[in-house]
VEXDOGU-292320 format. One record per residue (C-alpha): x, y, z; residue number from 1. Coordinates in steps of 0.25 Angstrom, whole numbers. Each point is the difference from the previous one (the first is absolute). Layout:
REM VEXDOGU-292320
+-------+-------+-------+-----+
!    c1 !    c2 !    c3 !   k !
+-------+-------+-------+-----+
!     X !     Y !     Z ! NUM !
...
+-------+-------+-------+-----+
***
This chain:
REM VEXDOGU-292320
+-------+-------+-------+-----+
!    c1 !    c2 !    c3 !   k !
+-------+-------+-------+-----+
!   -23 !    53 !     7 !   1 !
!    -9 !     8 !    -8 !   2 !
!    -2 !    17 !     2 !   3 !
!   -15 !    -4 !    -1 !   4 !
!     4 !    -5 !    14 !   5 !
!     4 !    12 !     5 !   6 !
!   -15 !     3 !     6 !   7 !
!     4 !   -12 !    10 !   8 !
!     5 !     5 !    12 !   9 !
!    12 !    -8 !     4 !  10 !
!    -7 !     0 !    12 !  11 !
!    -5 !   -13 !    -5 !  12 !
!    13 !    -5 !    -3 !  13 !
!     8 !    -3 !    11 !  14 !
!   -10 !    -8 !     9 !  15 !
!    -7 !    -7 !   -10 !  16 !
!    -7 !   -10 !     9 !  17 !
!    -7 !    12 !     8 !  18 !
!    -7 !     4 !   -13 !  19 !
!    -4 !   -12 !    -5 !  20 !
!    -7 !    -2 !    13 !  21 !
!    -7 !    12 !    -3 !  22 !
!    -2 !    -5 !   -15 !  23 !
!     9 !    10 !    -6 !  24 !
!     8 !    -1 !   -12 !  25 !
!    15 !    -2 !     2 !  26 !
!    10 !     7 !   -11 !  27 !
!    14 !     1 !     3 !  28 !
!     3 !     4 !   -11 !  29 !
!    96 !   -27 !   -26 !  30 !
!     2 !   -14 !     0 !  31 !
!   -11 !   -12 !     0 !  32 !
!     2 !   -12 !     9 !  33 !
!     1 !   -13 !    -5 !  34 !
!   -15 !    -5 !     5 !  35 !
!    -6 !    14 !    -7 !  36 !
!     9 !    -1 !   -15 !  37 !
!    -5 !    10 !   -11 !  38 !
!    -9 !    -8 !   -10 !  39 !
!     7 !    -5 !   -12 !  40 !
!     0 !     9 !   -12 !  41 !
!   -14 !     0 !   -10 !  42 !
!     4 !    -9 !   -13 !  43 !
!     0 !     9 !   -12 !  44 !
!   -14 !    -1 !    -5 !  45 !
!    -9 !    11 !    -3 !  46 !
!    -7 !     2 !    11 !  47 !
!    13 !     2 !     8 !  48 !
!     0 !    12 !     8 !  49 !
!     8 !    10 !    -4 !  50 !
!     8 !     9 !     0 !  51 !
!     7 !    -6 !    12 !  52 !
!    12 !     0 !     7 !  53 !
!     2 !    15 !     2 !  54 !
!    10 !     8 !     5 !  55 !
!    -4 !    14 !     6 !  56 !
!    11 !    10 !     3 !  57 !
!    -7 !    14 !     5 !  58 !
!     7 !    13 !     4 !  59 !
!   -10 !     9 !     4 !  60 !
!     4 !    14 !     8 !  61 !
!   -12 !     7 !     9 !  62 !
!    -3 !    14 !     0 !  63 !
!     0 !     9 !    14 !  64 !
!   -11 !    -8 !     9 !  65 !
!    -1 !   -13 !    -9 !  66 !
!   -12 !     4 !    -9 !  67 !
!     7 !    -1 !   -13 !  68 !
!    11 !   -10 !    -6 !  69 !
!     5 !     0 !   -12 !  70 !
!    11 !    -9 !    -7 !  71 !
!     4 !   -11 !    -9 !  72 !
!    -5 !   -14 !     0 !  73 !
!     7 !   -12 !    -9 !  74 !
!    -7 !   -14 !    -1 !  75 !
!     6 !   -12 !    -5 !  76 !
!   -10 !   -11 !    -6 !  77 !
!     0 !   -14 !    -5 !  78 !
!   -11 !    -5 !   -10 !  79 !
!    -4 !   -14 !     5 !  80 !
!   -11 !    -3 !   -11 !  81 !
!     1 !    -7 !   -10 !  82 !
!    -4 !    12 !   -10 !  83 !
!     9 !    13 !    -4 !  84 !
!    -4 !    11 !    11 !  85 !
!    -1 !    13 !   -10 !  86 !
!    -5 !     9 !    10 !  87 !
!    -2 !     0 !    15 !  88 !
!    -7 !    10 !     9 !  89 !
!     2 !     6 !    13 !  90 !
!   -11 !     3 !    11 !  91 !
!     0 !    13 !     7 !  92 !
!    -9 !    -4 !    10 !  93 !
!     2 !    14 !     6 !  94 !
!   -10 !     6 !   -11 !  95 !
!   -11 !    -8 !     5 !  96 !
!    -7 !    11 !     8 !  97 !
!     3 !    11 !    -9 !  98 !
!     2 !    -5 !   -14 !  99 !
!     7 !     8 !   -10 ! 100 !
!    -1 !    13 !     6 ! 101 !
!    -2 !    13 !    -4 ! 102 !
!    10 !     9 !    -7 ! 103 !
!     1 !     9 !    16 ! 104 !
!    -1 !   -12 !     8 ! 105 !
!     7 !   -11 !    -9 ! 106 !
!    -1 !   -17 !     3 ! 107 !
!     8 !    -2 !    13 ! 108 !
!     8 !   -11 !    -8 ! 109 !
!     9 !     4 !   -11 ! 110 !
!     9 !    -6 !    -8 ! 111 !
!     9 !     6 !   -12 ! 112 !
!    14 !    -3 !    -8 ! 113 !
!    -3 !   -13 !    -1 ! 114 !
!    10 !    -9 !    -5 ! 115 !
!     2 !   -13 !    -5 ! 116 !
!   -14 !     1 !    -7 ! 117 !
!    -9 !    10 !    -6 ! 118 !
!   -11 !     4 !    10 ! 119 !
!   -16 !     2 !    -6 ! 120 !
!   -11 !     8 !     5 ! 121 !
!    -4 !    -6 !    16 ! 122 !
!   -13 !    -6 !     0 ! 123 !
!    -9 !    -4 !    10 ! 124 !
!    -1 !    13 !     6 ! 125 !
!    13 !     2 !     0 ! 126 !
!     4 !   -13 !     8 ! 127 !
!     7 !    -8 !   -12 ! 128 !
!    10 !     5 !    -8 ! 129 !
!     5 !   -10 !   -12 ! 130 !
!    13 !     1 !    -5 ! 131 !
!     4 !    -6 !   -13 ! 132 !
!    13 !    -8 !    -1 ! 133 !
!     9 !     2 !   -11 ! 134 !
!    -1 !   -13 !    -4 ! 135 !
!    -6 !   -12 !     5 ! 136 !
!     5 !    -6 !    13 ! 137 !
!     0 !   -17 !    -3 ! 138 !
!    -2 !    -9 !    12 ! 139 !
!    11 !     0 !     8 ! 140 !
!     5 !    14 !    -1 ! 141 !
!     4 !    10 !     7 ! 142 !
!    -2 !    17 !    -4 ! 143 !
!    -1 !    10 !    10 ! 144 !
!    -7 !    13 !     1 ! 145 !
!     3 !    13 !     7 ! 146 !
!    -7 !    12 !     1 ! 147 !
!    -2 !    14 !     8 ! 148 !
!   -11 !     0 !    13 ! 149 !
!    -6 !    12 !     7 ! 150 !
!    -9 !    -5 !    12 ! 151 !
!   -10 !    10 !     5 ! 152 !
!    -7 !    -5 !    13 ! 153 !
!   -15 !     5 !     1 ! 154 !
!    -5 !     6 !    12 ! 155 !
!   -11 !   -10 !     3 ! 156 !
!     1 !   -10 !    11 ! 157 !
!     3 !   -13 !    -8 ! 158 !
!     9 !    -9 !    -2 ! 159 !
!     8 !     7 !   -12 ! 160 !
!    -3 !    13 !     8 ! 161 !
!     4 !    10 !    12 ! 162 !
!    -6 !     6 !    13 ! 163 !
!     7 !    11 !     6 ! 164 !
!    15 !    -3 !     2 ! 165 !
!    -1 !   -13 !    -5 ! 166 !
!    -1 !    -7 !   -13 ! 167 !
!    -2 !   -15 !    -7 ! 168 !
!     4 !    -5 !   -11 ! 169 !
!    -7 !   -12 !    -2 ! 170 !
!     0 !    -4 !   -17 ! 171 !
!     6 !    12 !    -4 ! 172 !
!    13 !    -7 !    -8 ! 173 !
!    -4 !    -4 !   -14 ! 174 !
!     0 !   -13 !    -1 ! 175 !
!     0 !   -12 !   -11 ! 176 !
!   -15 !    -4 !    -4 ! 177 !
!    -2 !   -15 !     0 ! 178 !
!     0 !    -8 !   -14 ! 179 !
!    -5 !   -14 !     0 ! 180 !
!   -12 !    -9 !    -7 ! 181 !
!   -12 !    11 !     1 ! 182 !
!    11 !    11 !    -6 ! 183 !
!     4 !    13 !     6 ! 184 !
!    -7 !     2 !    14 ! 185 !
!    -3 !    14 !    -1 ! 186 !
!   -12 !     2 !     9 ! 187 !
!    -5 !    14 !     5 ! 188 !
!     2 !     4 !    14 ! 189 !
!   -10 !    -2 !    11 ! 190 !
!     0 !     7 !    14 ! 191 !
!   -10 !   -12 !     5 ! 192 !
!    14 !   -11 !     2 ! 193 !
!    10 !    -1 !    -9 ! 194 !
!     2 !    -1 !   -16 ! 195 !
!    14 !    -5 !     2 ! 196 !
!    10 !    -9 !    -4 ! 197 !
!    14 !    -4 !    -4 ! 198 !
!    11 !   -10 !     0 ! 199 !
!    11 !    -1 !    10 ! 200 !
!    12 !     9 !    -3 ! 201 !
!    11 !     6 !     6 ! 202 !
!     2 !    14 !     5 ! 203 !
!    11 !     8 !     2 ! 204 !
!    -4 !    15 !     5 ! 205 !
!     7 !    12 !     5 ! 206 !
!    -9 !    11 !     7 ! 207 !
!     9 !    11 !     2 ! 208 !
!    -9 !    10 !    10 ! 209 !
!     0 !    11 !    12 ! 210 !
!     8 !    -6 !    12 ! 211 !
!   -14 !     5 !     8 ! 212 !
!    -9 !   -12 !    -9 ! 213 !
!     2 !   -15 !     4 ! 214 !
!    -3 !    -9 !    -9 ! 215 !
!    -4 !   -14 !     0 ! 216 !
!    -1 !    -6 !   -11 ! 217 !
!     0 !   -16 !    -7 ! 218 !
!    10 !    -9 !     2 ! 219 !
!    14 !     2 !     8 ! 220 !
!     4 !    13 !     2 ! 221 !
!    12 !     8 !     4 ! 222 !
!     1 !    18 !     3 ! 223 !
!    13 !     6 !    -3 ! 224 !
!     1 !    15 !    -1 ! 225 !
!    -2 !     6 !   -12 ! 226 !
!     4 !    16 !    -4 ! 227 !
!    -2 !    10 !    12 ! 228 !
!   -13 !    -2 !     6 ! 229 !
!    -4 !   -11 !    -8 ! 230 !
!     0 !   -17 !     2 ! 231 !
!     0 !   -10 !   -10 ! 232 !
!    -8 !   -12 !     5 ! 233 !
!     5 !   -13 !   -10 ! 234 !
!   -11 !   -12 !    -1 ! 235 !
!     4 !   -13 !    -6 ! 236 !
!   -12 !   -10 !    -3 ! 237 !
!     0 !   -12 !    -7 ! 238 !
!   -12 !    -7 !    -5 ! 239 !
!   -10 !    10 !     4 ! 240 !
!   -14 !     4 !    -8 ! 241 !
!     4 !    14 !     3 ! 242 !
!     6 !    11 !     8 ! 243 !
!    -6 !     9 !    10 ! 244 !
!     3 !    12 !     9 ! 245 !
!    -3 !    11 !     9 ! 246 !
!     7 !    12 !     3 ! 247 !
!    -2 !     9 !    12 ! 248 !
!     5 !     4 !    15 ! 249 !
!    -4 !   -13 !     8 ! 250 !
!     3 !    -7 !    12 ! 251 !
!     7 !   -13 !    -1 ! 252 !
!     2 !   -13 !     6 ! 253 !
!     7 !   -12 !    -3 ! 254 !
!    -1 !   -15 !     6 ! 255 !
!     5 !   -14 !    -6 ! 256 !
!    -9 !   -11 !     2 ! 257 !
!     2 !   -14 !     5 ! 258 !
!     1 !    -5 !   -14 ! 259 !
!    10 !    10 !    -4 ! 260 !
!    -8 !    11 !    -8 ! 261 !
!     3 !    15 !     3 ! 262 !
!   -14 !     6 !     1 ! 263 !
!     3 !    16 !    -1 ! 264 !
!   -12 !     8 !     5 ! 265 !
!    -2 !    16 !    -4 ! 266 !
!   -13 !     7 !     5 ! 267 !
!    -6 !    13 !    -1 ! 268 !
!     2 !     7 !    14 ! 269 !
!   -15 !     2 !     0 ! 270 !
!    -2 !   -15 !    -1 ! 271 !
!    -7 !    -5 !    12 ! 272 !
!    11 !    -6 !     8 ! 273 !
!    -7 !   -13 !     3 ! 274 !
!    -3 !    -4 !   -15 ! 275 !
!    14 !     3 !    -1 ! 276 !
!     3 !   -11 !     9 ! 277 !
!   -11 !   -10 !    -3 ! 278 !
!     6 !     2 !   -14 ! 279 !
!    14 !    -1 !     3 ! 280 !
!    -4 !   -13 !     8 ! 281 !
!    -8 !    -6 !   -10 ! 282 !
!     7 !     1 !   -11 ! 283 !
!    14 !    -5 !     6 ! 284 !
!    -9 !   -13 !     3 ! 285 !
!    -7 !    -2 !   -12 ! 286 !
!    13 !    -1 !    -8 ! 287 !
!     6 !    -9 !     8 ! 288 !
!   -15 !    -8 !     0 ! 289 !
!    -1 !     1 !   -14 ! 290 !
!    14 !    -4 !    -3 ! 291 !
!    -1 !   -15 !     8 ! 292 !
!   -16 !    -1 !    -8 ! 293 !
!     4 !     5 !   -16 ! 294 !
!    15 !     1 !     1 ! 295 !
!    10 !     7 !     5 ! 296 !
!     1 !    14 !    -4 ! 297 !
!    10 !     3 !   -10 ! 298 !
!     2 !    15 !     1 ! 299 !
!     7 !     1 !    14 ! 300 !
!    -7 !    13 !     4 ! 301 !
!   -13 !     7 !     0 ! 302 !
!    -6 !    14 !     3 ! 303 !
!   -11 !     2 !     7 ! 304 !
!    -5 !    15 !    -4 ! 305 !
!   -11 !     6 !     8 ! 306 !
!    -8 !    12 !     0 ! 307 !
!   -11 !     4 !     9 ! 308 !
!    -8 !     6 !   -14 ! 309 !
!     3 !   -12 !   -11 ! 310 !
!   -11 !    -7 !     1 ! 311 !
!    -1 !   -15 !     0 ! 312 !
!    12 !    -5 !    -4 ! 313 !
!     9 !    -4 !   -15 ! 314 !
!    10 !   -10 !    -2 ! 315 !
!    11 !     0 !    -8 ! 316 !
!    13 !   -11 !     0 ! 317 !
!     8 !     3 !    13 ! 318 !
!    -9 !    12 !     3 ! 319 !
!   -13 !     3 !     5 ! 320 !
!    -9 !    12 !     4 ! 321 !
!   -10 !     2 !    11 ! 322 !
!    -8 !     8 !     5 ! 323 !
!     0 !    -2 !    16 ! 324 !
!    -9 !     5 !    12 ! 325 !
!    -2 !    -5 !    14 ! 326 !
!    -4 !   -14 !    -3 ! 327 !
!    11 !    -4 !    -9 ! 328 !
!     2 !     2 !   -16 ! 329 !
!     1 !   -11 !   -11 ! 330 !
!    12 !    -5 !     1 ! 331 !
!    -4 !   -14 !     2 ! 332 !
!    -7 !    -1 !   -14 ! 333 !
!    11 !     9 !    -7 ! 334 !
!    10 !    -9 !     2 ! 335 !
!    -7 !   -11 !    -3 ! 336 !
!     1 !     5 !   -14 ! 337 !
!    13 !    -3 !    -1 ! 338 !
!    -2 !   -12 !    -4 ! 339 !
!   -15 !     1 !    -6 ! 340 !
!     4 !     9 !   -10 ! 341 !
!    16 !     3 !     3 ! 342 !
!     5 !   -14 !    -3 ! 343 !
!   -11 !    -8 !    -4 ! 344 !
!    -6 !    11 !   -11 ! 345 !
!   -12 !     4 !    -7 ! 346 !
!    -7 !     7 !   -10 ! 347 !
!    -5 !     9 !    12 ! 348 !
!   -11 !     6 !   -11 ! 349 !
!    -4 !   -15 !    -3 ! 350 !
!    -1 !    -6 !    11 ! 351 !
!     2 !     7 !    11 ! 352 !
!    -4 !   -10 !    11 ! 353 !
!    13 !    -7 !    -4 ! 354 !
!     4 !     9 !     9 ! 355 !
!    -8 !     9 !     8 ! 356 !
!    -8 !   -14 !     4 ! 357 !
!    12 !   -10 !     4 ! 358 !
!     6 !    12 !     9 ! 359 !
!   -13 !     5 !     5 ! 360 !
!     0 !   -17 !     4 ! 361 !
!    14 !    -1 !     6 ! 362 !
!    -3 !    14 !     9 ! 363 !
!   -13 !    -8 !     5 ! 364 !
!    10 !   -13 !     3 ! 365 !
!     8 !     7 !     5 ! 366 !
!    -9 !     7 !    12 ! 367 !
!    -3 !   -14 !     1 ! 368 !
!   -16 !     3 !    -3 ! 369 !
!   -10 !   -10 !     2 ! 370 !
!    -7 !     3 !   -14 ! 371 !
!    -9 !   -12 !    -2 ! 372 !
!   -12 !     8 !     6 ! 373 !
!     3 !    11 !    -5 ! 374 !
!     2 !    -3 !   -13 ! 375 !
!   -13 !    -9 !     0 ! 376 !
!    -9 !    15 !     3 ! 377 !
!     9 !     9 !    -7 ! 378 !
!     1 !    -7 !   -15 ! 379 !
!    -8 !     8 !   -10 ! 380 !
!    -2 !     1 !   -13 ! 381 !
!    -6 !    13 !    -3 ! 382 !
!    -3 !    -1 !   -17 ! 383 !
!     0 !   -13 !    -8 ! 384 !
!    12 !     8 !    -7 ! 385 !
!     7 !     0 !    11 ! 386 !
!    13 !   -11 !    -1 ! 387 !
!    11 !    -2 !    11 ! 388 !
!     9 !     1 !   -14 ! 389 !
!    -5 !    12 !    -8 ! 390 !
!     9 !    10 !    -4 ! 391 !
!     1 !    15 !     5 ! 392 !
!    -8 !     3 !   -15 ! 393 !
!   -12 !    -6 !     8 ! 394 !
!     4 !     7 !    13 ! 395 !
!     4 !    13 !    -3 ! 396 !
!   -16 !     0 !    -5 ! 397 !
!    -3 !    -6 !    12 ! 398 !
!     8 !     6 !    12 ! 399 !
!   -11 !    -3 !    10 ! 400 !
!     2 !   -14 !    -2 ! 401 !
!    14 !    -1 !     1 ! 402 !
!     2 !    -2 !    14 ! 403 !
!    -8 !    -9 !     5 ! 404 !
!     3 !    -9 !   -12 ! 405 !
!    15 !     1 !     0 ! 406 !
!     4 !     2 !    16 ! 407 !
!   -13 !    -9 !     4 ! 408 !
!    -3 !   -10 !   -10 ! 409 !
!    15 !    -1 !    -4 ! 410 !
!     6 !    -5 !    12 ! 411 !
!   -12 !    -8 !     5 ! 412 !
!    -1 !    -8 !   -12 ! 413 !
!    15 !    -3 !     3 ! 414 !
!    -2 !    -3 !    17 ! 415 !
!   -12 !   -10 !    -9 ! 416 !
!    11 !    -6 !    -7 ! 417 !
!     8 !    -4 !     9 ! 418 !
!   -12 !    -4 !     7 ! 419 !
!    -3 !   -10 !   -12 ! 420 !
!    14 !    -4 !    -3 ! 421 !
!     5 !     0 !    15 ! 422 !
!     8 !     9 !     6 ! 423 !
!    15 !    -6 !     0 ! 424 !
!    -3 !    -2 !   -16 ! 425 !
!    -3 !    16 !     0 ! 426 !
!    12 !     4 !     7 ! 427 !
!     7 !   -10 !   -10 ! 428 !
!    -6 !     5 !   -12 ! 429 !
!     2 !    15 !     3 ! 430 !
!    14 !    -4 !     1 ! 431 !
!     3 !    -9 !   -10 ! 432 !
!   -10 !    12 !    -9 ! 433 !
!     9 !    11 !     4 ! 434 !
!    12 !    -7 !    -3 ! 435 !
!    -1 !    -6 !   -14 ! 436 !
!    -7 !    17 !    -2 ! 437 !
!    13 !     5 !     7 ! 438 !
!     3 !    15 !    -7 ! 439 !
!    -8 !    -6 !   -11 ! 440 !
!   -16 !     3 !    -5 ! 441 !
!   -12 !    -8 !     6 ! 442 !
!   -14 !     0 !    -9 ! 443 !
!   -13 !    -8 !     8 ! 444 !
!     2 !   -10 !    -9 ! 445 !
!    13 !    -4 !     5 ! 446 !
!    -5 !     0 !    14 ! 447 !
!   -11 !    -9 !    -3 ! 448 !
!     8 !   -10 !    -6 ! 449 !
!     9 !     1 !    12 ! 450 !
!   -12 !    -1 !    10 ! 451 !
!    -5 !   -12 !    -7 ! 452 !
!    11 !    -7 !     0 ! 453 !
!     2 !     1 !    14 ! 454 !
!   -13 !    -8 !     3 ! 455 !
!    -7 !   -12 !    -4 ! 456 !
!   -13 !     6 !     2 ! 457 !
!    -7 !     8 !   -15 ! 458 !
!     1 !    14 !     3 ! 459 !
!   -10 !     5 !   -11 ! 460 !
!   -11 !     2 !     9 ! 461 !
!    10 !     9 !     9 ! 462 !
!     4 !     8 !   -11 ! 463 !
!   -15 !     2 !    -5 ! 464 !
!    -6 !     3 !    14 ! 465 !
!    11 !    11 !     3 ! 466 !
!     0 !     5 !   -16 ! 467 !
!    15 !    -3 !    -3 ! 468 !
!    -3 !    -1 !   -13 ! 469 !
+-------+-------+-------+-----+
***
């Protein structure tokens, strides 16, 4: 989910059907089985992406209440192009809001004493940092880098941010920028959804912090005590996009579903207690609902982290965060995500209805909507420019547009597919989609060839009449 969906009260996300009687919009914001097997590796070529299979091990120590952690991060990488890689670049994400600082009140993000590589001067204000290898890496090869970290959470409520007590770090790890046909991807930030997008990789990260600050973070993790008044909280992920967490006093619960997954709650004591447990409820059902329509989920545990301030709701691999209130919170659609963006990934700058549409579709399923009226009143196109498939270059231009396009148009055009196609060939190809995309990179292409083939009837007037172009 996008932070431009923080105005949407998750007042309209727990009851859906309730508002879309009233004609309101609904926003919710380890090991693989046989049936849900990685995707082979891309054949060296170069428009491979790359660099791929990485290695991520983090040691990161928190200051008194968890506003500032500093530390050393090493990252092993593989070039899987056909071409010599003689530079790579990290994102610091983190920089978006605030850039590259000022000389009292410096980029929330730093990196120093880089080694393995010689860092240049960080571009994109402040949010790409390339590094020149020492000589080219050839496909096939392996280098790694490591480097110093000093993570500085701004007070805002966002989700690289912190309210009161508590903070989120959401995309505040450097991480490996994308290398594939159409070069480096080194898009700018935008608030208006998400410019991001990485490879799957494995994550090895030691948070050493106050004994008073939980911390949930991706993947499976283990507390052991750490010096005197201090815990060390030790997360291993593999095959994630990236690695969250959250620091802060909260109350905690924890429950295993039917189908086995571990589902850690922690919430602000000022969450409402009701959103708390539609949340809690929801998001235990919908992996398990999830799992039996896409694919089991591969990470064995998720954490549901929710707050009465965060607005709407952001997902990130085997962690989400919500904003909750009396009616309920997002967790539906946030977990919904980790398939439509987690396992099956995206360039979430462009195309984000790769994944903000399929899981704003699988949240409608699985309310169990009766969208064909709906959908019938509601699809709009409010510019001629307007495309289901534009990039976020067009909608950060255009954030008024965004919604209704995305969360409306989106997931109606695909409750219309199924409609055309029928529905057992819709549940089959979301399956068979999500399978042969597993921990790999989907483009709109690839899913119109797939829907295609799933019929006999020509799409082409489909794709025109709900711009999936």
């Amino acid at each position: 989910m996008t932070r431009i969906l923080a105005r949407w009260s998750p007042t309209f996300l727990h009851r859906a059907a309730v508002g879309l009687a009233a004609g309101l919009l609904v926003v919710s914001g380890p090991l693989v089985d046989a049936a849900a097997a990685p995707a082979p590796e891309a054949r060296p070529g170069p428009a491979a992406a790359t660099p791929d299979g990485a290695r991520y091990d983090v040691r990161l120590t928190a200051d008194s209440d968890g506003s500032h952690w500093t530390g050393h991060q090493r990252v092993s990488l593989r070039n899987s192009a056909a071409q010599p890689l003689r530079e790579v670049y990290l994102r610091l994400w983190g920089n978006g809001q605030d850039g590259c600082g000022t000389p009292t009140a410096p980029a929330p993000v730093q990196v120093t004493a880089v080694r393995g590589g010689t860092a240049q001067q960080p571009t994109v204000g402040c949010t790409a940092l390339a590094i020149t290898l020492p000589k080219p890496l050839a496909h096939g090869e392996r280098t790694a880098l490591s480097f110093d970290v000093s993570i500085a959470v701004p007070e805002r409520n966002d989700r690289f941010g912190r309210e009161g007590a508590f903070r989120f770090l959401g995309n505040a790890l450097p991480v490996l920028a994308v290398h594939d046909a159409k070069g480096w991807h080194l898009d700018p930030y935008v608030r208006t959804g998400e410019s991001f997008y990485a490879l799957t990789s494995d994550y090895r990260v030691r948070l050493d912090h106050p004994s008073g600050l939980k911390v949930p973070a991706t993947g499976r993790t283990q507390v052991q005590p750490g010096a005197a008044g201090r815990t060390v909280t030790t997360s291993v992920a593999p095959q994630v996009r990236e690695f969250a967490w959250a620091a802060g006093p909260f109350e905690t619960a924890t429950e295993v579903t039917p189908g086995g997954v571990r589902v850690r709650s922690y919430w602000t004591p000022d969450a409402h207690p009701d959103g708390v447990r539609y949340a809690r409820k929801d998001g235990a059902a919908a992996v398990d609902r999830f799992s039996k329509e896409f694919g089991r989920y591969p990470y064995g545990e998720i954490d549901l982290v929710m707050a009465r301030q965060f607005g709407g709701g952001m997902e990130y691999p085997g962690l989400v965060l919500l904003g909750v209130d009396a009616a309920g919170s997002a967790a539906i659609h946030e977990v919904a995500h980790q398939w439509w963006y987690g396992i099956v990934g995206n360039d979430q700058y462009a195309a984000p209805w790769l994944d903000e549409s399929f899981a704003q579709y699988a949240n409608f399923r699985f309310l169990n909507l009766d969208m064909a009226r709906y959908c019938e009143e509601e699809v709009d196109w409010p510019s001629e420019e307007a495309a289901l498939t534009n990039s976020m270059a067009y909608w950060s231009t255009h954030a008024n547009q965004y919604t209704s396009v995305i969360y409306v148009n989106g997931p109606c055009a695909l409750f219309r597919l199924a409609d055309v196609i029928g529905q057992d060939a819709m549940a089959r190809l979301l399956k068979e989609y999500a399978r042969d995309h597993w921990h790999g990179v989907s483009t709109t292409a690839d899913f119109k060839r797939a829907a295609q083939a799933a019929t006999d009837q020509d799409l082409t007037a489909f794709w025109k009449e709900y711009r999936v172009r």
